[in-house]
C-alpha positions as CSV (number, residue, x, y, z in Angstrom):
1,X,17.1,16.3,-6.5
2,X,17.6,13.7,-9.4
3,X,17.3,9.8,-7.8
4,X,21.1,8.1,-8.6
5,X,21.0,6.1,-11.7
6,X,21.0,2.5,-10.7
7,X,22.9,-0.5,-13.1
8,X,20.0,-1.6,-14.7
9,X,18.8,2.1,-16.0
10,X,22.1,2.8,-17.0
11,X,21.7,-0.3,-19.0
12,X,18.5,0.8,-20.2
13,X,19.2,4.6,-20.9
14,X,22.0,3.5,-23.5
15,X,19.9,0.8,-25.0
16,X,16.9,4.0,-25.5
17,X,19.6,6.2,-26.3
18,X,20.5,4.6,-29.5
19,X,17.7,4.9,-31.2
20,X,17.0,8.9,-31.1
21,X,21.1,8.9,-31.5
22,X,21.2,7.1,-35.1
23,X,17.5,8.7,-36.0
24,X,18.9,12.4,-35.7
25,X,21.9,11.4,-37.3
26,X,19.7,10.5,-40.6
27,X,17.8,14.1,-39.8
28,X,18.0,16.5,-42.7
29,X,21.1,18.7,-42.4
30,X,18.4,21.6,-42.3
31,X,17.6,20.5,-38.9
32,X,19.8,18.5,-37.4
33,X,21.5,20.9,-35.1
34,X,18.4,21.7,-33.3
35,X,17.5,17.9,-32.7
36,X,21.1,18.1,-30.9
37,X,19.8,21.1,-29.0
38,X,17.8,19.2,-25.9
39,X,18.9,16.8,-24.0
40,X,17.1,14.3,-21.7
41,X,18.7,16.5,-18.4
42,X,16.9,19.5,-19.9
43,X,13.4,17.4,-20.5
44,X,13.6,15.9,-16.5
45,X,14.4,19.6,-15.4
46,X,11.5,21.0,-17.2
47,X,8.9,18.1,-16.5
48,X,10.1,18.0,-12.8
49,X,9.6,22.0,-12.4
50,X,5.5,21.5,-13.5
51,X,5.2,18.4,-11.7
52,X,6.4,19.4,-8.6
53,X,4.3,20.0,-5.5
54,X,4.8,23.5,-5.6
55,X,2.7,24.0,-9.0
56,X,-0.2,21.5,-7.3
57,X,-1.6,19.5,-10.3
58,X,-2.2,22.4,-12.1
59,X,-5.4,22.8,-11.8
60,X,-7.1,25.9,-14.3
61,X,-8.2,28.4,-11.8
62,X,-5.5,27.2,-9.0
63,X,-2.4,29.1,-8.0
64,X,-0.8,26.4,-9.2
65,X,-1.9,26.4,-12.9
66,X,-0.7,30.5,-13.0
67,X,2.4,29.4,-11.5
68,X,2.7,27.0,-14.7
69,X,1.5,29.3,-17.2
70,X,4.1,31.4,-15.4
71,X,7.1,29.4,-15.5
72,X,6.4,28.3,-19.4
73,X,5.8,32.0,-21.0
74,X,9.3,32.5,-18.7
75,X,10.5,29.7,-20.8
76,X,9.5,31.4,-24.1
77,X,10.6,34.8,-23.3
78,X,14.4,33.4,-22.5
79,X,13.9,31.4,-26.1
80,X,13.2,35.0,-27.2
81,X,10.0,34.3,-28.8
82,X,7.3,37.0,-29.7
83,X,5.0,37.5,-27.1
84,X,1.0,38.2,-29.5
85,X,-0.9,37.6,-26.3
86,X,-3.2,39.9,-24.2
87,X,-1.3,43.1,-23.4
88,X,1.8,42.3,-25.6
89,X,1.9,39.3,-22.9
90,X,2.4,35.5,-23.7
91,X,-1.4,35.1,-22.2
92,X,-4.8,34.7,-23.7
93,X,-6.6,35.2,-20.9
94,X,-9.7,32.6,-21.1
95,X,-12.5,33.8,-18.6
96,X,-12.8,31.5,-15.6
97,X,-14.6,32.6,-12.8
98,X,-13.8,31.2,-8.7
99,X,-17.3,31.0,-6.2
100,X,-15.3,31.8,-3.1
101,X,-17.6,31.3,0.2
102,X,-17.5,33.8,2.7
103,X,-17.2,31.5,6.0
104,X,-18.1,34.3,8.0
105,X,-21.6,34.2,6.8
106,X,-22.2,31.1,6.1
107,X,-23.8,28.3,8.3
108,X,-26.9,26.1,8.3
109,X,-28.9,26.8,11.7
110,X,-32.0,24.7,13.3
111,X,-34.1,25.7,15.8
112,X,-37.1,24.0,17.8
113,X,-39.9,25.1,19.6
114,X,-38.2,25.4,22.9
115,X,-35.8,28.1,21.5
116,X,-32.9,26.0,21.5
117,X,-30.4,26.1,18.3
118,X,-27.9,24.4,16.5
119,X,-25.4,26.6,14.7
120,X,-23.2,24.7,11.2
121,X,-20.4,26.9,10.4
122,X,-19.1,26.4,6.9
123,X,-16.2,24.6,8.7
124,X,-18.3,21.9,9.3
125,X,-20.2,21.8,6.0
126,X,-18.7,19.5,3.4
127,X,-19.8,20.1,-0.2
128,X,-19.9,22.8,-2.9
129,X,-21.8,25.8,-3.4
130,X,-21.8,28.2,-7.4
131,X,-24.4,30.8,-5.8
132,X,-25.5,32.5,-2.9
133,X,-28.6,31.2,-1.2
134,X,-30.9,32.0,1.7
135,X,-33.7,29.4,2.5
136,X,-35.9,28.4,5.5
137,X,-38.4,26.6,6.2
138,X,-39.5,23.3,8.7
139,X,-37.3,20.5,8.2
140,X,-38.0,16.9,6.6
141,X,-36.2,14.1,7.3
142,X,-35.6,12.1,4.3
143,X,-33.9,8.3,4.9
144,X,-33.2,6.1,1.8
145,X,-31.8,2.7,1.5
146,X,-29.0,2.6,-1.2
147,X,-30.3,1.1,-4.4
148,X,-28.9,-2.0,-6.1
149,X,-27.1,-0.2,-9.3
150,X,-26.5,-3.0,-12.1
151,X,-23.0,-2.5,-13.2
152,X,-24.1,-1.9,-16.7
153,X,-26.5,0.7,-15.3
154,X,-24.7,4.1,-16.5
155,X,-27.0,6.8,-17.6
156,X,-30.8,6.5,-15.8
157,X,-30.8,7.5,-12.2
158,X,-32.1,4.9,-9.8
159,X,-35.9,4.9,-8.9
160,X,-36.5,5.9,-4.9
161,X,-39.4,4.4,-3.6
162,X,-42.1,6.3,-2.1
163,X,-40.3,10.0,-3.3
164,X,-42.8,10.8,-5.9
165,X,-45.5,10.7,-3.1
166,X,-43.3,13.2,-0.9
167,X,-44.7,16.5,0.0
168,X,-41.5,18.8,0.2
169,X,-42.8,22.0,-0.6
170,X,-41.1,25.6,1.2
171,X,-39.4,22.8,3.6
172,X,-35.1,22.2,4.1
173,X,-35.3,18.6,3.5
174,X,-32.3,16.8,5.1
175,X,-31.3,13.3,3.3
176,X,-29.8,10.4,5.1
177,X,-28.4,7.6,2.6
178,X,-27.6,4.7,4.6
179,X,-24.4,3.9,4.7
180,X,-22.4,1.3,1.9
181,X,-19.6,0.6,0.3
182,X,-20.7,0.9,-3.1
183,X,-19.6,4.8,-3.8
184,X,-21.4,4.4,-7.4
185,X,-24.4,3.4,-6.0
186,X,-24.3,6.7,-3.4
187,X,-23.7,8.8,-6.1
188,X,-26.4,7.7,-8.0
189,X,-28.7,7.7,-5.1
190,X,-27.7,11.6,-4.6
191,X,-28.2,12.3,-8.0
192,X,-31.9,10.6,-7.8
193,X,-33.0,11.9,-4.7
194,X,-31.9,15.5,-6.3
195,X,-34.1,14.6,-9.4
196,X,-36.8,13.7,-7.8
197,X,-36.8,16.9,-5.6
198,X,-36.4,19.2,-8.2
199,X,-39.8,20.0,-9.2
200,X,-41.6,19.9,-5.9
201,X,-40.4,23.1,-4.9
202,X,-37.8,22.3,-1.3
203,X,-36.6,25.4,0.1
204,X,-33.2,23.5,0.2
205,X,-31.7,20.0,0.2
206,X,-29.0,19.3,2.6
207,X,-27.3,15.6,3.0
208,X,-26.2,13.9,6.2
209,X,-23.8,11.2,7.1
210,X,-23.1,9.7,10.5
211,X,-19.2,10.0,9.6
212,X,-17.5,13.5,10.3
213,X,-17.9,15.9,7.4
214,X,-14.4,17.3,5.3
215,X,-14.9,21.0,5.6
216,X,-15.3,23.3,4.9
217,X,-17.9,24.0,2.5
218,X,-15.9,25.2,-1.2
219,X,-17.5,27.1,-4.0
220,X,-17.0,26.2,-7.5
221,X,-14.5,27.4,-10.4
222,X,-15.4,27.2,-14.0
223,X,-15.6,28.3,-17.4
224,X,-17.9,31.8,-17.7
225,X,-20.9,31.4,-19.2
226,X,-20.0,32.9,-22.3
227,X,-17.2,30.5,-23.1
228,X,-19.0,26.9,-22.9
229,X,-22.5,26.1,-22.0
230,X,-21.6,22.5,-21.3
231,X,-19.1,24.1,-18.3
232,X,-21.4,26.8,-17.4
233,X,-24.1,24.5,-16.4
234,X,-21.8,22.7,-14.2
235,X,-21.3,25.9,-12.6
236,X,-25.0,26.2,-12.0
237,X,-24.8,23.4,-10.5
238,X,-27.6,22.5,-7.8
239,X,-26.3,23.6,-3.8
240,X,-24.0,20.0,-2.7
241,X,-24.1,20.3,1.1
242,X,-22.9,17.8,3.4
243,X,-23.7,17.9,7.6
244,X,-22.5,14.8,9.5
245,X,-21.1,13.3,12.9
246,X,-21.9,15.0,15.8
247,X,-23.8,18.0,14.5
248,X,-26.1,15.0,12.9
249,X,-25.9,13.6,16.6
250,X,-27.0,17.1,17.7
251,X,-29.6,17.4,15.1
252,X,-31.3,14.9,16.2
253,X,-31.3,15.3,19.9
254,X,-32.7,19.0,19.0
255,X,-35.9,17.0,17.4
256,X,-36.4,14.5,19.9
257,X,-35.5,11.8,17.3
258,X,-33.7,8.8,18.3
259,X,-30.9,7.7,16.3
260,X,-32.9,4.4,15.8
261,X,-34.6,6.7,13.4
262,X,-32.2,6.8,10.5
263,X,-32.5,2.9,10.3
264,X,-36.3,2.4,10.1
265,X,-38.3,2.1,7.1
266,X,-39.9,5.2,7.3
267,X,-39.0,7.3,4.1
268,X,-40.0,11.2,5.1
269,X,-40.4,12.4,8.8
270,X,-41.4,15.6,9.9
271,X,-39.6,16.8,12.7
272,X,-40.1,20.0,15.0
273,X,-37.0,22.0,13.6
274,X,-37.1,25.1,11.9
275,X,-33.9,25.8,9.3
276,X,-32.5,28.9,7.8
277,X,-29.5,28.1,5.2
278,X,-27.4,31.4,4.6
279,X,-24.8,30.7,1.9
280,X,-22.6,34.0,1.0
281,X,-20.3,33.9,-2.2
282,X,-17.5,35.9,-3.4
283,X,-16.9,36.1,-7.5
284,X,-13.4,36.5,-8.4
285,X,-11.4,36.0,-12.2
286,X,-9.2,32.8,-11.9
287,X,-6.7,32.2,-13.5
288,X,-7.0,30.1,-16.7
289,X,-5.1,31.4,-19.6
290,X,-3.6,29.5,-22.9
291,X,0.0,30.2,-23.2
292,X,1.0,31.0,-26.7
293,X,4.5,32.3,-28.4
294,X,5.5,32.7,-31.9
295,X,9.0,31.9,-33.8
296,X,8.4,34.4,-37.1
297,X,9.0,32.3,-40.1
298,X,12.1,33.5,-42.6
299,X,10.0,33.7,-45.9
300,X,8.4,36.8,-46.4
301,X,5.7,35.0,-48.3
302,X,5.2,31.9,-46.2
303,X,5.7,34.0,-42.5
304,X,1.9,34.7,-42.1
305,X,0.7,30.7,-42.3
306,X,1.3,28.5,-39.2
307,X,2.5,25.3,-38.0
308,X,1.0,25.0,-34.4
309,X,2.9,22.7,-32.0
310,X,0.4,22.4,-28.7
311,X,0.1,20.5,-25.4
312,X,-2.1,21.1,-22.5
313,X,-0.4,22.9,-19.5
314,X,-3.5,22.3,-17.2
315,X,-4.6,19.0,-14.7
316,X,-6.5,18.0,-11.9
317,X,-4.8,20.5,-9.4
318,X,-5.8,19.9,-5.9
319,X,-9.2,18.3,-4.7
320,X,-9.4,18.8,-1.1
321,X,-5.9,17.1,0.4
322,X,-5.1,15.1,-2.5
323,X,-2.7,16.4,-5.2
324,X,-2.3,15.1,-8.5
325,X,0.7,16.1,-10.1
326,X,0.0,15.4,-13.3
327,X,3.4,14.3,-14.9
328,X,2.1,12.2,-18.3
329,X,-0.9,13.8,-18.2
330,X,0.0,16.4,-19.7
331,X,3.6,17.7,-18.1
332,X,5.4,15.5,-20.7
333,X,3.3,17.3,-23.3
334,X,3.9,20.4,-22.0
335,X,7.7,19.4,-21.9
336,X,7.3,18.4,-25.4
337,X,6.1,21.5,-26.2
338,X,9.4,23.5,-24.3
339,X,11.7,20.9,-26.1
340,X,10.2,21.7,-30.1
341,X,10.0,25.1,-29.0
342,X,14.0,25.1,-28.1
343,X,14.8,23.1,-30.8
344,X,13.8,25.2,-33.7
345,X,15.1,28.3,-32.0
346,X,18.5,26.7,-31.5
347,X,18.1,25.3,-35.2
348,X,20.9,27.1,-38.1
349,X,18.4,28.1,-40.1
350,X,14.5,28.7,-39.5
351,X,11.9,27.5,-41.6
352,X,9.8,29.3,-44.0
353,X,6.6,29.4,-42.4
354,X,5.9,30.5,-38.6
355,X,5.9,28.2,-35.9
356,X,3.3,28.7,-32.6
357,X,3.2,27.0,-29.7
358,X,0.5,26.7,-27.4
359,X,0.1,25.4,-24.0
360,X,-3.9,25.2,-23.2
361,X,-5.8,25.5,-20.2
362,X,-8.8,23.9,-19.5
363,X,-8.6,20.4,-21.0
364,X,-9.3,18.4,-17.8
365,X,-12.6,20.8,-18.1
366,X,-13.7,19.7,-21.8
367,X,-11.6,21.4,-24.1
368,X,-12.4,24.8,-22.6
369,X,-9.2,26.7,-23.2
370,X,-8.3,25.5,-27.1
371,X,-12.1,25.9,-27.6
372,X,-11.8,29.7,-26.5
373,X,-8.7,29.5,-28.3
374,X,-10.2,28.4,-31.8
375,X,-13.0,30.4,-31.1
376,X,-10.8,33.5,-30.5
377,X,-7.5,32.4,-32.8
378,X,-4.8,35.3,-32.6
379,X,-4.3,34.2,-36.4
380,X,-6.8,33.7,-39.0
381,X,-7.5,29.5,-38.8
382,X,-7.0,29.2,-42.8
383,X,-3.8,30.4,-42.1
384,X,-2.9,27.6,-39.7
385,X,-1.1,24.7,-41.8
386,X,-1.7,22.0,-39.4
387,X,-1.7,21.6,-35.1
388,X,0.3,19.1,-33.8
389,X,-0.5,17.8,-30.5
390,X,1.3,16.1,-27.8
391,X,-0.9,14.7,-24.7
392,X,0.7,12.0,-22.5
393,X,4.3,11.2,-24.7
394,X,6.0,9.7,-21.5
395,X,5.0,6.3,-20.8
396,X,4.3,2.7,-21.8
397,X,1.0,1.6,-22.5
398,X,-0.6,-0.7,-20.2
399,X,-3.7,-2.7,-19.0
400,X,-5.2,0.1,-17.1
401,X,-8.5,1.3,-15.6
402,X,-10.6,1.8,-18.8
403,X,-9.4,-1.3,-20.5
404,X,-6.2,-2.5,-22.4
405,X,-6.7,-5.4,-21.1
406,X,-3.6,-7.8,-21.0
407,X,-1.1,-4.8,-22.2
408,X,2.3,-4.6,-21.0
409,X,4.0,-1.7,-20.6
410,X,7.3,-3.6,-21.6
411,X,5.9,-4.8,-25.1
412,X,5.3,-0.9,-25.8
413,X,8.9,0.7,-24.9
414,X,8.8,1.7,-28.8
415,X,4.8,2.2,-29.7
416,X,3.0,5.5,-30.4
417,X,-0.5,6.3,-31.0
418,X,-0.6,8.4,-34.0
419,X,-4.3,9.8,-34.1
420,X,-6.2,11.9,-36.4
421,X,-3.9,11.9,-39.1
422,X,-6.4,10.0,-41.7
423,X,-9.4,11.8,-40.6
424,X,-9.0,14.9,-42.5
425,X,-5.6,15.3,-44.5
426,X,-3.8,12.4,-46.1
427,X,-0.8,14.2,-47.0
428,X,-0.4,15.1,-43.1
429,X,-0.4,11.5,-42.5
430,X,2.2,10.8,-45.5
431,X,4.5,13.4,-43.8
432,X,4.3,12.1,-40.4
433,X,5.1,8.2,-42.4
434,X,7.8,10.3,-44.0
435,X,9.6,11.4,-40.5
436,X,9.1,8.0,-38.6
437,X,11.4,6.2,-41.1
438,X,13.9,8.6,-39.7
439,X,12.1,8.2,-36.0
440,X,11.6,4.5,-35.8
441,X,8.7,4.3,-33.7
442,X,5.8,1.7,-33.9
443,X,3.1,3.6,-35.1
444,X,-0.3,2.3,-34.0
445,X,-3.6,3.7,-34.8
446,X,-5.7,1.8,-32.5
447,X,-6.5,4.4,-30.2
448,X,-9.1,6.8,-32.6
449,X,-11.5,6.7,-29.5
450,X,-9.4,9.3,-28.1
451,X,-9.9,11.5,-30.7
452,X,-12.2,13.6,-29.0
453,X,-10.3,14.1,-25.8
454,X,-7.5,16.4,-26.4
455,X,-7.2,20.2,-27.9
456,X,-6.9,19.1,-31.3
457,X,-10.5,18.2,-31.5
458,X,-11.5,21.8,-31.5
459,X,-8.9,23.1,-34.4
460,X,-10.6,19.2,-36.2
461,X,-13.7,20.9,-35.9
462,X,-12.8,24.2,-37.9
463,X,-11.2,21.9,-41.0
464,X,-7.8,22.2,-39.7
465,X,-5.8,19.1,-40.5
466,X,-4.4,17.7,-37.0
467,X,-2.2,14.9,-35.9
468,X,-2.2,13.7,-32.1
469,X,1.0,12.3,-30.5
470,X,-0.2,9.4,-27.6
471,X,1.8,7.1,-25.5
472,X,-1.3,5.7,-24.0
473,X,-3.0,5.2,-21.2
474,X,-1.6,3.7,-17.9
475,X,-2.7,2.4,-14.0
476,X,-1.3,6.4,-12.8
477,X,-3.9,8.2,-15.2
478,X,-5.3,10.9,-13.5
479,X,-4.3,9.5,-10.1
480,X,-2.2,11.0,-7.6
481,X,0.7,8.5,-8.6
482,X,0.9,10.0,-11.9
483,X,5.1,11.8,-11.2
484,X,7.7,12.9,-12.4
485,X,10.3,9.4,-11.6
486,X,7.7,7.1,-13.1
487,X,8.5,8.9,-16.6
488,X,10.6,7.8,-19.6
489,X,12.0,10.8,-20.3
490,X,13.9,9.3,-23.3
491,X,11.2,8.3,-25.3
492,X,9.3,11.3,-24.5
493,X,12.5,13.0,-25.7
494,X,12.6,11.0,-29.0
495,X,9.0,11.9,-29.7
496,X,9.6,15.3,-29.4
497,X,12.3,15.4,-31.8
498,X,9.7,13.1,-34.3
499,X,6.8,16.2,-33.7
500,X,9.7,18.9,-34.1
501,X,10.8,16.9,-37.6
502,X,7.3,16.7,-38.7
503,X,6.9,20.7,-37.9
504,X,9.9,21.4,-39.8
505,X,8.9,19.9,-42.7
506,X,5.2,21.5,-42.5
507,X,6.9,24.4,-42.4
508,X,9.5,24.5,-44.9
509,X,7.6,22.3,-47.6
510,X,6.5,24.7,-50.2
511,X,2.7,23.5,-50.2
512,X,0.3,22.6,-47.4
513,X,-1.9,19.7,-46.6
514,X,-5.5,20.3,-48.0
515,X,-8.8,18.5,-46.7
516,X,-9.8,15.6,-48.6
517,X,-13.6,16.7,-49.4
518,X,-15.0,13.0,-48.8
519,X,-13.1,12.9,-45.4
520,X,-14.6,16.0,-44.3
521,X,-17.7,15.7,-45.6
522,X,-18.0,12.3,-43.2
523,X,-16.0,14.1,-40.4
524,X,-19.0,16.8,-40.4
525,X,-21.8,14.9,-41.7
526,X,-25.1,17.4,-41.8
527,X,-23.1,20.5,-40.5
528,X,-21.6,20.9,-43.3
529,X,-19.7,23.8,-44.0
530,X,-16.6,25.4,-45.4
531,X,-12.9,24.1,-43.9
532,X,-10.8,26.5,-42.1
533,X,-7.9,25.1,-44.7
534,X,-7.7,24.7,-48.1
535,X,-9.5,22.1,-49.9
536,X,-8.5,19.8,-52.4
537,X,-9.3,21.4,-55.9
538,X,-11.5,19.9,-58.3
539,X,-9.1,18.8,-60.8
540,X,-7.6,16.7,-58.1
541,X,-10.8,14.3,-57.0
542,X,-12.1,11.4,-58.3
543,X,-15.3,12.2,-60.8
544,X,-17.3,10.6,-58.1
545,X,-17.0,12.9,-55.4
546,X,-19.6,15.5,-54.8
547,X,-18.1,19.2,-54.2
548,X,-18.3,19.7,-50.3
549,X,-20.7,22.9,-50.5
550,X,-23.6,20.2,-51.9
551,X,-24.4,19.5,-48.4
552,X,-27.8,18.5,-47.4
553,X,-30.5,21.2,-48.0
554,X,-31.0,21.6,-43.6
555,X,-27.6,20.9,-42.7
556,X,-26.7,23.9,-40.3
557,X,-24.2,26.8,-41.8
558,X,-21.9,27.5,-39.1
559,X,-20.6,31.4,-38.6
560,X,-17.6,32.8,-39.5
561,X,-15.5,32.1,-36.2
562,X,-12.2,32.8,-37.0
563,X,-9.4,35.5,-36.3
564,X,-11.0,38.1,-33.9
């Protein structure tokens, strides 16, 4: 249910108002009827629908993300676009796989000498498992101090005293951090301790705490191995296993061992415990699919070239009780996305070229689903004009947790990040100058460090010219306080109608952006290689510049990974 509108918004919402109001009145008469076609009531309906706890963050691989990818292809197929997906569906199905455990056979188990046993069920077992495992062996007790972590110390693990000299060969070593409050520190420790294990052979590692454990014990869902190596070495990632509170109480009484024992200085004990660790896993496909639709351009000769308009339907999902709904991040690009899209349908006239819109999975994982998407495009890349790309359009920026420091979200009410734009194709950029006379936002280009964190980065990499649309960052990124009622749903409203003039334009013009061969020759440096679009002719360069093929003799020659 929409909150009532209090004074001071209404005040506000007119003030916002004005601005999209007198920049679509200066629209071209080509497109001004769909800029009139979405409203702010239709962007809060949208946005609130994928934020909601019923989709739950989102998350690729989670009911909730097919939910998404459900509602939006719904969303296309009422705008009567053509479905070019799998199976004449609005999906590219991107494989994902889900480690399910099988509770029923899985537990940790010790046993002494007397006979007596302690049975783990997975209910008890915190952690994550990507692969089955069956391991015994006599149990060593490992007890490690935290180590102080400098806070400038990011990338080498923390040395543990004494670990080198550890015999834990064919044994189930249990490892006790003692308790502090510095969760960096722990982690690090972990991460050490799991180094420093690695090639002396354990049968398995399990942790300990003396606080309860949050159960049960989850497998893992990620990218198959075919799609990323980066993603599908995080899902061979080493067994994460967790015991704690009483069953560490009752651990211990089963080996004699006083609790004093986790305090002392002693780094490895022995104790009189046998262990077998049974973990059973269950593969299944998840659900991770890029949702794509097409509006067929109206030339016959421009139709088969493409203006791509894309966002990123996927987020965090749910991690254990906490939800993150994901609203900025990326539900107002997403909502951008639905609000372009409905535009140019609702539009008199269509433009020359095709239009087609993309919602990706797999961002929050590294890109995965527009990499599987460039990797696998449903049209040849040369044929794609430019991608536009809207990730976070629905807030102020603001001092935040990876810097801005001293940034108010009130001095920002009418910035945007416009990113990419000069790193490839200067006319892109001149058209986007072009449209934000008629726009009116302040364009800043301060934020090229993001370039590499959003879906245009993989269509950058194939030599297609990209711009990237960015509010910036904020104190709710990727927090659970990241919903729907903390949005500005008319400047996300106002940048979608900039992206949607923009697209028009790329669409209608009768020539494309080309690459700029110096630009991409920096951009790729020793890779080298052809772009996916055209490049600037000869005629057109300054006598200095080098033709882009005379790349260095060693520089790598990628294959041909285009349409499949």
């Amino acid at each position: 249910m929409r909150a009532a509108t209090s004074p001071c918004r209404s005040f506000a919402l007119c003030t916002l108002l004005t601005l999209p109001l007198l920049a679509q009145e200066r629209l071209p008469d080509d497109r001004r009827q769909g800029a009139e076609a979405v409203t702010v009531e239709m962007c809060e309906q949208w946005l609130g629908t994928l934020a909601s706890p019923e989709f739950e963050g989102r998350g690729t691989g989670q009911p909730g993300y097919r939910m998404a990818a459900d509602y939006v292809a719904e969303r296309f197929r009422e705008l009567g676009l053509e479905a070019r997906g799998d199976d004449a569906t609005y999906f590219q199905h991107v494989p994902w796989s889900d480690s399910k455990i099988d509770e029923g056979k899985t537990c940790v188990e010790f046993r002494s000498p007397r006979g007596d046993s302690l049975r783990i069920p997975a209910q008890r077992l915190g952690g994550t498992a990507s692969s089955a495992l069956a391991a015994s062996g006599p149990v060593l007790l490992l007890v490690a101090a935290l180590p102080t972590v400098a806070p400038t110390e990011t990338a080498n693990a923390p040395t543990i005293p004494g670990l080198a000299d550890v015999d834990a060969t064919g044994k189930v070593v249990v490892v006790y951090l003692r308790s502090g409050e510095d969760r960096r520190a722990a982690a690090m420790a972990r991460f050490a301790i799991l180094q420093g294990l690695q090639g002396k052979k354990p049968a398995a590692v399990l942790f300990a705490q003396r606080d309860d454990v949050r159960g049960p014990l989850r497998g893992r869902q990620g990218a198959q191995r075919r799609t990323n190596p980066a993603a599908a070495g995080i899902a061979r990632a080493p067994l994460d296993v967790t015991l704690g509170g009483a069953d560490l109480t009752a651990l211990l009484q089963l080996a004699g061992q006083d609790a004093a024992v986790l305090d002392g200085l002693v780094l490895a004990t022995p104790i009189p415990l046998e262990a077998q660790l049974t973990v059973a896993i269950e593969e299944a496909a998840a659900p991770a699919m890029n949702v794509f639709a097409v509006l067929p351009g109206s030339d016959p000769q421009l139709r088969d070239q493409y203006v791509v308009v894309g966002s990123h339907l996927d987020h965090l999902g749910k991690r254990g009780d906490r939800l993150f709904p994901g609203a900025d991040d990326d539900g107002s690009g997403t909502t951008g996305v639905l609000a372009v899209a409905t535009m140019l349908v609702k539009n008199g006239g269509r433009p020359a070229r095709s239009i087609l819109f993309v919602c990706f999975s797999g961002e929050e994982r590294g890109l995965i689903g527009s990499g599987w998407f460039a990797d696998h495009c449903p049209v040849p890349l040369s044929s794609i004009v430019a991608e536009l790309q809207m990730d976070m359009i629905g807030r102020d920026e603001e001092e935040n947790a990876e810097g801005n420091k001293d940034e108010k979200a009130e001095d920002n009410r009418n910035s945007l990040h416009l990113v990419g734009t000069q790193k490839l194709a200067p006319e892109l950029h001149a058209i986007c100058l072009a449209a934000n006379a008629r726009a009116g936002f302040d364009l800043e280009y301060d934020e090229e460090r993001m370039f590499g964190r959003s879906d245009h980065a993989n269509f950058a990499q194939k030599g297609v010219p990209v711009a990237f649309f960015f509010t910036g960052l904020h104190r709710d990124y990727h927090q659970p306080s990241d919903t729907p009622d903390k949005i500005h749903y008319e400047k996300l409203l106002r940048v979608a109608r900039y992206v949607y003039d923009i697209a028009f334009t790329l669409a209608q013009q009768p020539g494309r952006p080309q690459i700029d061969p110096g630009l991409w020759r920096t951009y790729r440096g020793k890779r080298g290689g052809e772009p996916a679009a055209p490049m600037k002719p000869a005629s057109e360069r300054p006598a200095s510049e080098k033709p882009v093929s005379e790349t260095p003799a060693d520089a790598p020659q990628p294959a041909d990974r285009g349409s499949r």
